[in-house]
C-alpha positions as CSV (number, residue, x, y, z in Angstrom):
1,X,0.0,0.0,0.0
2,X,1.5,3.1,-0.9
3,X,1.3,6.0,1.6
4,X,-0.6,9.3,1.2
5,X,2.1,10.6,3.4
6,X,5.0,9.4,2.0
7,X,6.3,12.5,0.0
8,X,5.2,15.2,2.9
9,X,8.7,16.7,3.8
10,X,9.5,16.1,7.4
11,X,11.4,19.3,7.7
12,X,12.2,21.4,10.5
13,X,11.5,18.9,13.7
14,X,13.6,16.7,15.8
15,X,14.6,13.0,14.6
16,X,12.4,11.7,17.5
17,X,9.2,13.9,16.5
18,X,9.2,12.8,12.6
19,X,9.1,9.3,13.7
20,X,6.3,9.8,16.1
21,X,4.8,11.3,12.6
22,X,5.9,8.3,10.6
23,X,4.1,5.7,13.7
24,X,1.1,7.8,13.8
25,X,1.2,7.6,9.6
26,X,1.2,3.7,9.8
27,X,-1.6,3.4,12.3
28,X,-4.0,5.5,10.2
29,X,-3.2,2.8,7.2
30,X,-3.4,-0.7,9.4
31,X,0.6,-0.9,9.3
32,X,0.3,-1.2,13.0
33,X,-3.2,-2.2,14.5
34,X,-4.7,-1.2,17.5
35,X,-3.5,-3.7,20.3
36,X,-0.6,-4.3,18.7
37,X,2.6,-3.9,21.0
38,X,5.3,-2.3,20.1
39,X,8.8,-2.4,21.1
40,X,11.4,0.3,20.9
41,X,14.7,-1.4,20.7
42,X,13.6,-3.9,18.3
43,X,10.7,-2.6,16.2
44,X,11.5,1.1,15.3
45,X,14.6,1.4,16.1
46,X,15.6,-1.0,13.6
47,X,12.7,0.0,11.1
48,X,13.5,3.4,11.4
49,X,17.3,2.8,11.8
50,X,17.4,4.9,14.8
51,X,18.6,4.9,18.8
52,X,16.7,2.9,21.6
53,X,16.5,6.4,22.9
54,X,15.5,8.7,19.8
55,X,12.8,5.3,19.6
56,X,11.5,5.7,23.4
57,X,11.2,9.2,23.0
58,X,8.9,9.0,19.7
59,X,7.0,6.7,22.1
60,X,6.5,9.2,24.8
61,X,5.3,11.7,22.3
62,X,2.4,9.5,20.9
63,X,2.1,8.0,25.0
64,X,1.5,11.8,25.4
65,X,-1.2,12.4,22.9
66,X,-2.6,9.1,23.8
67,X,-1.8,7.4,20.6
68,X,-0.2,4.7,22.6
69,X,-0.5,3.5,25.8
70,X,2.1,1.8,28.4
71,X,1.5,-0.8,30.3
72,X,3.8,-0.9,33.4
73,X,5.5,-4.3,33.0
74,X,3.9,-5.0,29.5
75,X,5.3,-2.5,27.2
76,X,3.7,0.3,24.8
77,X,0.6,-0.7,22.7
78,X,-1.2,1.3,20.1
79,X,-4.4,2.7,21.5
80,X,-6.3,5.2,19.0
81,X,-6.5,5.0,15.6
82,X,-8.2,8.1,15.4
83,X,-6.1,9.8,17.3
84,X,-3.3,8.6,15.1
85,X,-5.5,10.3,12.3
86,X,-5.7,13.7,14.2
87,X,-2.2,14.1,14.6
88,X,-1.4,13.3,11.2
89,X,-3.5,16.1,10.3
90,X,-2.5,18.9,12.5
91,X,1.6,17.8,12.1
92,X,0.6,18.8,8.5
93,X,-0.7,22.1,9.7
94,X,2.3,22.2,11.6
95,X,4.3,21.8,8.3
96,X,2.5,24.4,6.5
97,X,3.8,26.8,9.1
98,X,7.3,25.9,8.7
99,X,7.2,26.3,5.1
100,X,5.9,29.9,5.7
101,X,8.0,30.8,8.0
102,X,11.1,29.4,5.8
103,X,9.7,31.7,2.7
104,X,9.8,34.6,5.3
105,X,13.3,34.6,6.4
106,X,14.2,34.2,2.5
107,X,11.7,37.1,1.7
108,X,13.8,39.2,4.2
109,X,17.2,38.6,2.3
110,X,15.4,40.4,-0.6
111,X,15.0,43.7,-1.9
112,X,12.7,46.2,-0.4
113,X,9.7,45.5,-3.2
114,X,9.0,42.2,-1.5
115,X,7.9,43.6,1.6
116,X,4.4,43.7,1.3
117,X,5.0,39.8,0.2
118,X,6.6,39.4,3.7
119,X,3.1,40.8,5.4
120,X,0.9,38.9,3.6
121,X,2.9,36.1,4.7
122,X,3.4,37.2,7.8
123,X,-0.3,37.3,8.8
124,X,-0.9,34.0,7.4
125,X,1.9,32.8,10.0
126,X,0.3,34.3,12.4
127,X,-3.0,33.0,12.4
128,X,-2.4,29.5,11.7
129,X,0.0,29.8,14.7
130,X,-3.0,30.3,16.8
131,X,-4.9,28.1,15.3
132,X,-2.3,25.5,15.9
133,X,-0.6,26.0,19.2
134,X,-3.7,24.4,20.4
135,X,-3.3,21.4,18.9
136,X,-0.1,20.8,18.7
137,X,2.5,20.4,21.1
138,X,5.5,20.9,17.6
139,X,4.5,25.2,17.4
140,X,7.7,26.7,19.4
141,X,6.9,29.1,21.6
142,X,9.4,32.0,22.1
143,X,11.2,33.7,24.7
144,X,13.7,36.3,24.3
145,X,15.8,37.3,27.3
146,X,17.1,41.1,28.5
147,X,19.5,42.5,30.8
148,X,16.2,42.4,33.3
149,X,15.4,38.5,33.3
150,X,15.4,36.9,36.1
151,X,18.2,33.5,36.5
152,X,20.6,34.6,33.7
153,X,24.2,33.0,33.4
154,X,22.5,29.9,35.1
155,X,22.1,26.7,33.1
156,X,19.2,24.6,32.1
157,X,19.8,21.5,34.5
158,X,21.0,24.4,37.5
159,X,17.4,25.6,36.8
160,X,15.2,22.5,36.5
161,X,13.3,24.2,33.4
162,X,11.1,21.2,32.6
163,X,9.8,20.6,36.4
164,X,9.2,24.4,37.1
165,X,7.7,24.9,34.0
166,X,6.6,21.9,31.8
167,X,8.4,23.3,29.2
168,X,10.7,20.9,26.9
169,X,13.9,23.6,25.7
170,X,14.3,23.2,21.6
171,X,16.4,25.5,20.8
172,X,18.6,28.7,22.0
173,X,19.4,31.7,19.9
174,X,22.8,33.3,21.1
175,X,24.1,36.5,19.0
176,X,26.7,33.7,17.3
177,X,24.8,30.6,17.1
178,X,21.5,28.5,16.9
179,X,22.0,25.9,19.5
180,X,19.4,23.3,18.4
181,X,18.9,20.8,21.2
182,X,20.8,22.1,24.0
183,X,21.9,20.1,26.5
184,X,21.7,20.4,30.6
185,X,25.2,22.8,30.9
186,X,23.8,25.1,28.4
187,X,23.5,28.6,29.9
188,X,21.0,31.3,29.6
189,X,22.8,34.8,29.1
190,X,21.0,38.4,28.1
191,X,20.3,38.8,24.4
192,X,19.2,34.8,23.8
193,X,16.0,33.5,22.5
194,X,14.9,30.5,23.9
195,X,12.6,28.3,21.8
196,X,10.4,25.5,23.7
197,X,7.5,23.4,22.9
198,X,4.9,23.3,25.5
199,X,1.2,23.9,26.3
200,X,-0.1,27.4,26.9
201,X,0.4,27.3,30.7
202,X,3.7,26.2,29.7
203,X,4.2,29.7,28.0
204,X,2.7,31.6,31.1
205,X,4.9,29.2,33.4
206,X,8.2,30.1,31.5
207,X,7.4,33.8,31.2
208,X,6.6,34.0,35.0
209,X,10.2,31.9,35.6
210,X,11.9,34.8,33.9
211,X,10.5,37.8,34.5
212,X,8.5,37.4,37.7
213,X,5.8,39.7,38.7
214,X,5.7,41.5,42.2
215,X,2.3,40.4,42.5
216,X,1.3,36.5,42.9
């Protein structure tokens, strides 16, 4: 059976995401059944030609969106075809948003007559964003930090991001590099952007960790 999905371009997202794509892909054709269990270290890993880790991790994404389901002692098992379907469908919303926000940055690099191509673009962006962050747990959100944030030169396992604020760190914009992936001795200094994936409250949560209100 040849897949519908097969030539969308997994651009843009972690190894571990586009195989949590790729499961979710195979569930909505009967590749993988519901029931069926499903084992990390064997299965994907080698089908996908990946880690034991990078394959557990696509696992706790689906896990997360209820796509699969862990049974303590048992293993993971596919739970929700439909679910399967949903995702599939809003990773390709997800996808869509990439590709705009790629033709932006190259529509910056241009001359001045492309600007109002930019806005256009630009409000496109921005709605689907919306539209999107809701469904999705791939949207970044973003964070830039000033001389005025709170826990600078500190680094992300010093801080305990994830448990304060449920947010997952993707990326960090320094004034010399994109640091996709950063790991736990990565610091966060005045003039970064951090990028992290998260749920709305996660956005609040990381805001509130940085600049902190006097009021509570």
């Amino acid at each position: 059976m040849t897949s519908q999905f097969q030539n969308k371009k997994k651009v843009a997202l972690p190894r571990y995401q586009q195989i949590a794509v790729e499961i979710a892909e195979r569930i909505v054709e009967n590749r993988y059944q519901v029931g069926q269990k499903i084992h990390a270290r064997s299965t994907l890993a080698s089908n996908f030609n990946v880690s034991p880790e990078t394959a557990r991790k696509a696992i706790n994404v689906l896990v997360d969106l209820e796509i699969m389901d862990v049974r303590h002692g048992s293993g993971a098992y596919i739970a929700s075809k439909e679910k399967a379907q949903a995702f599939v469908e809003q990773y390709q919303d997800v996808q869509t948003i990439q590709e705009i926000r790629a033709d932006i940055l190259e529509s910056v690099d241009r001359q001045q007559q492309e600007l109002n191509h930019f806005s256009e673009l630009l409000n496109v962006l921005v709605q689907q964003t919306k539209k999107v962050h809701h469904m999705s747990p791939f949207v970044p959100f973003e964070l830039s930090l000033t001389e005025e944030a709170q826990h600078l030169e500190k680094s992300v396992n010093e801080l305990n991001i994830w448990q304060v604020t449920g947010a997952t760190i993707i990326a960090i914009q320094t004034a010399q590099e994109l640091l996709l992936s950063p790991g736990p001795y990565a610091k966060f200094s005045a003039g970064n952007k951090i990028y992290f994936v998260g749920n709305e409250l996660s956005l609040q949560r990381m805001t509130n960790f940085f600049y902190p209100t006097e009021h509570h």
